[in-house]
C-alpha positions as CSV (number, residue, x, y, z in Angstrom):
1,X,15.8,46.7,-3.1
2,X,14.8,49.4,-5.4
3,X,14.1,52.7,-3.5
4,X,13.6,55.1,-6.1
5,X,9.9,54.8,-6.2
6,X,10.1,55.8,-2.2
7,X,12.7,58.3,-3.1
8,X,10.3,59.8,-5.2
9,X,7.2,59.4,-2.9
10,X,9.1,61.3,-0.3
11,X,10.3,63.8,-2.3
12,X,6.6,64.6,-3.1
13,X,5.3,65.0,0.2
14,X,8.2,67.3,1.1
15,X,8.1,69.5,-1.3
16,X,4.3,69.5,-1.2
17,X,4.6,70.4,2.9
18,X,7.0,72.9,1.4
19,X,5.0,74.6,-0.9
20,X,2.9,76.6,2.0
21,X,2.8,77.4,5.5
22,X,3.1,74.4,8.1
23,X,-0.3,74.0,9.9
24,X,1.9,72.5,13.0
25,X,5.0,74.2,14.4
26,X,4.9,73.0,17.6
27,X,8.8,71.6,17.8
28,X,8.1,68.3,18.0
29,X,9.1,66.9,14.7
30,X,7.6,63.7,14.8
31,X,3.5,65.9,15.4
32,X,4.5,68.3,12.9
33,X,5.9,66.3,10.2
34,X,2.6,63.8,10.7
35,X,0.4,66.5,11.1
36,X,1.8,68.5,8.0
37,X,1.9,65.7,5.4
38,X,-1.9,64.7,6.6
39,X,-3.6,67.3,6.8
40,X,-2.0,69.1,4.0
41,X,-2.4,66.2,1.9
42,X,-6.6,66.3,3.4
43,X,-6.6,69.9,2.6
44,X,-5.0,70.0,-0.8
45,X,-7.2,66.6,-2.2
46,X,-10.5,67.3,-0.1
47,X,-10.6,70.7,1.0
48,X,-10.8,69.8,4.8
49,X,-9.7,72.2,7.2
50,X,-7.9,70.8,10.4
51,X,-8.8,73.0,13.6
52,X,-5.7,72.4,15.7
53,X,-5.1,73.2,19.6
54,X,-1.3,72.1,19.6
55,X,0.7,72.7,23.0
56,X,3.0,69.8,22.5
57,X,5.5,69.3,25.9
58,X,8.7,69.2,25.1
59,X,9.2,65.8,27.1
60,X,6.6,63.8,26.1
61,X,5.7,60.2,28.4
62,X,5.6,58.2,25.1
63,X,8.7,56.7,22.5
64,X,8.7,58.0,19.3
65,X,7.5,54.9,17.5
66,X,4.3,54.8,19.8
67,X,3.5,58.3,19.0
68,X,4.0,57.6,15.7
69,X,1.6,54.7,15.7
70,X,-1.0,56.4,17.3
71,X,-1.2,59.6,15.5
72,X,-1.0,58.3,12.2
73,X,-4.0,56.2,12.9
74,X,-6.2,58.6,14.3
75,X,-5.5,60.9,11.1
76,X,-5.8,58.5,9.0
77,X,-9.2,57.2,10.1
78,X,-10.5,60.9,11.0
79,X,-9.6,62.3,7.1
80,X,-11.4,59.0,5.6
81,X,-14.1,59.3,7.6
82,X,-14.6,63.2,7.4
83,X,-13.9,62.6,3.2
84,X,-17.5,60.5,3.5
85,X,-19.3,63.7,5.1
86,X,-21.5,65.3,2.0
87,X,-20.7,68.4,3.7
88,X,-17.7,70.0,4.8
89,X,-15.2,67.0,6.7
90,X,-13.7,68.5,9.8
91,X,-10.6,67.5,11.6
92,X,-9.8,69.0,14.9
93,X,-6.5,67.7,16.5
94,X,-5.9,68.6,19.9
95,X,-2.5,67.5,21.8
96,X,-1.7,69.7,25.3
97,X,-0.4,67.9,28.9
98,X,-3.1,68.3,31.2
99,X,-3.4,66.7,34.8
100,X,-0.2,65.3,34.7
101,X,-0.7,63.3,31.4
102,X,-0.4,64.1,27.7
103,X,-3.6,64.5,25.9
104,X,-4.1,63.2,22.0
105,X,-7.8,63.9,20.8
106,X,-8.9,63.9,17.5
107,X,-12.5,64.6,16.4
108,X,-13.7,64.4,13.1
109,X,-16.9,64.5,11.4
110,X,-18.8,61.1,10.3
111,X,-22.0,60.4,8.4
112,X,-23.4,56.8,9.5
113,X,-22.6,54.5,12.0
114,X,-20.2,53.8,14.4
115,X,-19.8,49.8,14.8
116,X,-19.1,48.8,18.0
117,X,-18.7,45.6,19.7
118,X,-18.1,44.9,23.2
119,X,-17.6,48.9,23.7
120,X,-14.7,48.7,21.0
121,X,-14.8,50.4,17.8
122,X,-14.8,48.0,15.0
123,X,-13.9,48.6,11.3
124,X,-16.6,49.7,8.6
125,X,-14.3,48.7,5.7
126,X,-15.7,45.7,4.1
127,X,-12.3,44.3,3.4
128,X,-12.5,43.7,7.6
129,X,-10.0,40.8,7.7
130,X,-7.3,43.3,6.6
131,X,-8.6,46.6,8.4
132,X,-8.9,47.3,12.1
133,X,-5.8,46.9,13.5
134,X,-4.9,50.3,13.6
135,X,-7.3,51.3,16.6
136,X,-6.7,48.0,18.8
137,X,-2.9,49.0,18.1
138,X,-3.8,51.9,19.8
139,X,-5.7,50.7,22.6
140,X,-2.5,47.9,22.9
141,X,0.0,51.1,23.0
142,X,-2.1,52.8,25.4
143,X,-2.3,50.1,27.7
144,X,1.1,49.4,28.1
145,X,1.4,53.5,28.6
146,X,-1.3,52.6,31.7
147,X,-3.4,55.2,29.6
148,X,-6.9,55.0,28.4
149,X,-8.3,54.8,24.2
150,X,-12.0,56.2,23.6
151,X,-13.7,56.3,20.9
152,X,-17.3,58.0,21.4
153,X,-19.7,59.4,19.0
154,X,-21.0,63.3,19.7
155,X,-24.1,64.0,17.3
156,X,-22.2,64.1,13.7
157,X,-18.4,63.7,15.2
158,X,-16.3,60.4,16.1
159,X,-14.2,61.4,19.3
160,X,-11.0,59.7,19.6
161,X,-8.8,60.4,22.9
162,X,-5.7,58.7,24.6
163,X,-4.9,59.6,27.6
164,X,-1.1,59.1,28.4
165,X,-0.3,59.4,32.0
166,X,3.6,60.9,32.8
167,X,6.2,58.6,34.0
């Protein structure tokens, strides 16, 4: 396999994360480096600015890969929805332990309509039969967590939260 063209790729985002200030320091390298290359990337290309409430525990109940998973989903959906918004997109990422489980909301704002189906949030690409997996791998990780996956609508935001209960 050729890897030069991820070489490269890679290269890009680091040097872009390393061109300002982090927007997440919280120790946890697998939030901040998601977080970083996101939102910087949402920043730089659409002028959204993340609101973050960050108070990562340093023992978290999830693996790595799972985290992973569901944090790059959430951005990813919450930055292509809030590109849509002919205003200002917001992003507001908020991760803290609270009532003995950790915490992952991200809200974002969204022009249109939520589709959902049997209380499950269902793709608005129109490419469906290749889209969608992301949240109900979510909602899989979460259950096998014995957490919870919401997705509500609040005026002109999308809520997203997982509860993660600790082991």
């Amino acid at each position: 396999h050729d890897f030069s063209d991820m070489d490269r790729y890679v290269e890009s985002l680091n040097d872009m994360v390393e061109q300002s200030r982090p927007f997440s320091e919280t120790g946890n390298v697998i939030v901040d480096s998601l977080l970083n290359i996101k939102l910087k990337a949402a920043n730089h290309r659409l002028g959204i600015e993340p609101v973050l409430e960050l108070a990562v525990p340093s023992s978290l109940p999830i693996e790595n890969h799972d985290l992973c998973i569901i944090l790059g989903n959430l951005l990813d959906n919450a930055i292509e929805a809030a590109e849509k918004c002919e205003s200002e997109g917001m992003v507001l990422v908020r991760i803290v332990r609270e009532k003995r489980q950790l915490v992952i909301t991200v809200k974002n704002s969204y022009a249109g309509q939520l589709h959902l189906e049997d209380s499950r949030l269902m793709t608005s690409k129109l490419d469906e039969e290749n889209h969608g997996y992301g949240l109900a791998a979510i909602q899989d990780i979460a259950g096998r967590y014995d957490g919870t996956f919401v997705v509500k609508a609040e005026g002109d935001y999308v809520k997203a939260t997982v509860l993660i209960p600790d082991m």
